[in-house]
C-alpha positions as CSV (number, residue, x, y, z in Angstrom):
1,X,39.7,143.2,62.6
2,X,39.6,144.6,65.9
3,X,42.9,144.9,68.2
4,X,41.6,146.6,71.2
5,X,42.7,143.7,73.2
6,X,45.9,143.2,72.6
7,X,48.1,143.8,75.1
8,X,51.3,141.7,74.6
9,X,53.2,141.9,71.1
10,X,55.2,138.9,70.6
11,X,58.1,139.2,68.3
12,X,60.7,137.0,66.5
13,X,64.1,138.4,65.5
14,X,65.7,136.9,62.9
15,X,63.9,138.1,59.7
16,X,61.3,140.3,61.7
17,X,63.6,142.6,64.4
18,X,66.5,141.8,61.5
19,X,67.1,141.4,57.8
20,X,67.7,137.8,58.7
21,X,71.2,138.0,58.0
22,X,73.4,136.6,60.8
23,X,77.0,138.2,60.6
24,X,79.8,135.9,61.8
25,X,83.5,138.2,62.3
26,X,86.5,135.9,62.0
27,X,86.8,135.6,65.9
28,X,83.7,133.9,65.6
29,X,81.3,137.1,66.9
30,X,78.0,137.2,65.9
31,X,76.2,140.7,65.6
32,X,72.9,141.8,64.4
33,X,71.6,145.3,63.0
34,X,68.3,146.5,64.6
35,X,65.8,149.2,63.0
36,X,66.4,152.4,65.2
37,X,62.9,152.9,64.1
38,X,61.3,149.9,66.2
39,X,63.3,150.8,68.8
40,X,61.0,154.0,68.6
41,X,57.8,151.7,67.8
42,X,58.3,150.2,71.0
43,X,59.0,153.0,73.1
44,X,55.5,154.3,71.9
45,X,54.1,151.1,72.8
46,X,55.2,150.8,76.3
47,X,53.9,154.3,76.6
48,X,50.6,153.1,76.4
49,X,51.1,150.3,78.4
50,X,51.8,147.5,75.8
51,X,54.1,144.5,76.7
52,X,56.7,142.6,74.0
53,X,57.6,139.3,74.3
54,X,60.9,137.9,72.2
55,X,60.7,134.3,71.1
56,X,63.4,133.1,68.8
57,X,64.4,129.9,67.9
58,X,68.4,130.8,68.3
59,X,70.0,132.6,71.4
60,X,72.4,135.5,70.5
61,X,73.9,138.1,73.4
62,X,72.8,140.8,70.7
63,X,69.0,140.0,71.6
64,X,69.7,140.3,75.0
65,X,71.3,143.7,74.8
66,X,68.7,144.9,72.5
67,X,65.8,143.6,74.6
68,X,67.7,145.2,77.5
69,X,68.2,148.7,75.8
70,X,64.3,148.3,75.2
71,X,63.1,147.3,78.0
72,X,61.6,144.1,77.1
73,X,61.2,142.3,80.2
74,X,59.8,138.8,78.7
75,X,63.2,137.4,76.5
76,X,62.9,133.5,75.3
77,X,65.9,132.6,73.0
78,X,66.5,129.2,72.1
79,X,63.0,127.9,71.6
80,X,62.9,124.7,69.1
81,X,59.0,124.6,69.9
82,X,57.4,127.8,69.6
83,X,53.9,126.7,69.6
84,X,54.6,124.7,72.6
85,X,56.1,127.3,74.3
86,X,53.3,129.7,73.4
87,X,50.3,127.8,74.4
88,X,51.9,127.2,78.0
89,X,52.9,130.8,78.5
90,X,49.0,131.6,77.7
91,X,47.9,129.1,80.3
92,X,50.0,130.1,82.7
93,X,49.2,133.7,82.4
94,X,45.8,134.0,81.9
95,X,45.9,135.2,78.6
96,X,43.0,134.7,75.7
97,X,44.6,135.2,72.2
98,X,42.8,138.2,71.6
99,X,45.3,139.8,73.8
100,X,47.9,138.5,72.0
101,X,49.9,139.9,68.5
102,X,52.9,137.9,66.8
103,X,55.0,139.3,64.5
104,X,56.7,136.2,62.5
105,X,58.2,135.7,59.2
106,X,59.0,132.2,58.5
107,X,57.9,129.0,58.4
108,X,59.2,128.6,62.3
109,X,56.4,131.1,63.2
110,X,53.5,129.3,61.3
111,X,51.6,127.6,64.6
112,X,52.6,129.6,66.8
113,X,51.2,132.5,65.0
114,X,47.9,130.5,64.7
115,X,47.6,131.0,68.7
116,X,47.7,134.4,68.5
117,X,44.6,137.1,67.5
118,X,46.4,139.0,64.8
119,X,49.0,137.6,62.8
120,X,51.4,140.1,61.3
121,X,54.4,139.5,59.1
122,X,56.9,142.1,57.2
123,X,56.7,142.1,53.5
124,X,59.6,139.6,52.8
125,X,57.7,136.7,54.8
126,X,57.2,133.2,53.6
127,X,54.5,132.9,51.1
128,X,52.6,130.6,54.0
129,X,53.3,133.3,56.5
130,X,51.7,135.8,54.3
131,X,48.5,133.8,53.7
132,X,47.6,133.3,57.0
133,X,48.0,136.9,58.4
134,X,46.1,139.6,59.3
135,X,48.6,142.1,57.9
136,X,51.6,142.1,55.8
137,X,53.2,145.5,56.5
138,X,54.7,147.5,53.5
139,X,58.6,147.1,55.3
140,X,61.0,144.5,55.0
141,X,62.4,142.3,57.6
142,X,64.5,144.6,59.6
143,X,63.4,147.8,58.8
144,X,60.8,148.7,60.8
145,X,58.4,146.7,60.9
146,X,57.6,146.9,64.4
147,X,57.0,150.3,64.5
148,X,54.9,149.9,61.6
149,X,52.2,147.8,63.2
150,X,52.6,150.0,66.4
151,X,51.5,152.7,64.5
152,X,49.0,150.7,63.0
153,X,47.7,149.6,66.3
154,X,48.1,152.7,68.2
155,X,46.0,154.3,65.4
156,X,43.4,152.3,65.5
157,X,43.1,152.9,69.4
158,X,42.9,156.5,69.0
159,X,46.6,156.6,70.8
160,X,48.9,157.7,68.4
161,X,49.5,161.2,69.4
162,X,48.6,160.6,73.2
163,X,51.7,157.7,72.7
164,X,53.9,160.4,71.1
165,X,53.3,162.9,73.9
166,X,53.8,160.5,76.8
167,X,56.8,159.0,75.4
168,X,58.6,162.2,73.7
169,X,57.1,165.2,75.6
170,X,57.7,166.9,78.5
């Protein structure tokens, strides 16, 4: 499978950016832990001129401020209709679904993923979310798997060092 097209990575949090856990304090506070290491997949990313896009189905400030510390200009929370969603952001865009990668993991994520021209899931996905992706990556939910398909993709491109010297060099 080719993925010299893509250009914009789409991405779901709970169970992909996260373990899928959602911690609730007493006071009611809601926090989220986020691989450091896709935080560095992404960087690497954007260094070659890749886009993200966040699309979750709840709405948590923790997305925001990580999406923020990111960069990640293109932020959707709240989305009860992903494939809806999806399909007019495409139109409305210009964008074919070669150009596009989502990283999903549960059953949420199953036609929306169909949209897109790779279909990538972490190791812990739903057994439907597994069968129809291009890749299952080796990490689980919340431990990098972001940065495990950029390097996959960035590889494949020939970018990988180039990415690592434009994001990390002088």
């Amino acid at each position: 499978m080719s993925m010299k097209e893509i250009k914009l990575i789409i991405l779901d949090v709970d169970g992909t950016m996260t373990d899928g856990g959602v911690y609730i304090d007493n006071r009611r506070i809601e926090t989220k832990k986020f691989s450091i290491k896709d935080g560095c997949g992404i960087v690497l990313a954007h260094a070659m001129g890749l886009e993200f896009m966040i699309l979750t189905g709840r709405e948590s400030n923790c997305v925001l401020q990580r999406a923020e510390e990111l960069k990640i200009r293109h932020v959707y929370q709240n989305v009860g209709n992903k494939i809806s969603f999806l399909k007019s952001y495409m139109e409305e865009n210009g964008l074919e679904a070669d150009q596009l990668a989502y990283i999903g993991d549960d059953l949420n994520d199953l036609y929306a993923m169909r949209l897109a021209g790779t279909a990538v899931c972490p190791q812990d996905a739903a057994k439907e979310i597994k069968a129809q992706c291009d890749y299952v990556l080796n990490a689980r939910g919340g431990e990098g798997v972001v940065r495990e398909f950029v390097e996959l993709l960035l590889k494949s491109r020939g970018q990988w060092e180039t990415a690592i010297e434009r994001a990390f060099g002088e």
